[in-house]
N, C-alpha and C positions, 0 to 999 in steps of 0.2 A: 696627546698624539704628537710625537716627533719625527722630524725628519720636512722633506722636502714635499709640495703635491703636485708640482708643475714648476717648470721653465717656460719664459717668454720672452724670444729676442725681437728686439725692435730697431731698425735700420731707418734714421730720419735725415731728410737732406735738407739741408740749411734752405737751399732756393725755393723749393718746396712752401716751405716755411714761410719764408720774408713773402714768396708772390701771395700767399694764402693770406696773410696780414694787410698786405696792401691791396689786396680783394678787398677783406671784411673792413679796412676802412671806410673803399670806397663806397661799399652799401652805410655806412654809417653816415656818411656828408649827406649821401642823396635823401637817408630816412629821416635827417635834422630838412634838408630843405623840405622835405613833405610836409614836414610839423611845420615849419614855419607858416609854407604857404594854406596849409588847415586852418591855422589859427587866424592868418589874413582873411579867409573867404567868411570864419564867424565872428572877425571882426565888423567885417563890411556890409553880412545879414545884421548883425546885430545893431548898427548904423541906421538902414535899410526899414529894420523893424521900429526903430524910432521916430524913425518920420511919419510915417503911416499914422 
C-alpha cells in the first residue's frame, strides 16, 4: 500500500515544556524524600523490633 494515510501537525511551546520538566522534577525530589523517610521509619521499627 502506497502513498500517505494521515497528516499530524503539532504546535509545542518551549515554556510549556521547561515549566512541565521543572514540575516532573519537582514530584521527583518530593517522591526520593518519601523514600527516604520510608526507609527511616523501617529503620527505626526495625531498631524498635530488636529491643523487644
Amino acid at each position: 500500500m502506497a502513498g500517505t494515510i494521515g497528516e499530524l501537525s503539532v504546535k509545542v511551546n518551549v515554556v510549556d515544556i521547561a515549566e512541565t520538566i521543572r514540575g516532573l522534577k519537582s514530584i521527583q525530589r518530593e517522591a526520593k524524600k518519601a523514600t527516604q523517610a520510608l526507609r527511616d521509619l523501617e529503620s527505626a521499627q526495625l531498631k524498635a523490633g530488636e529491643r523487644e
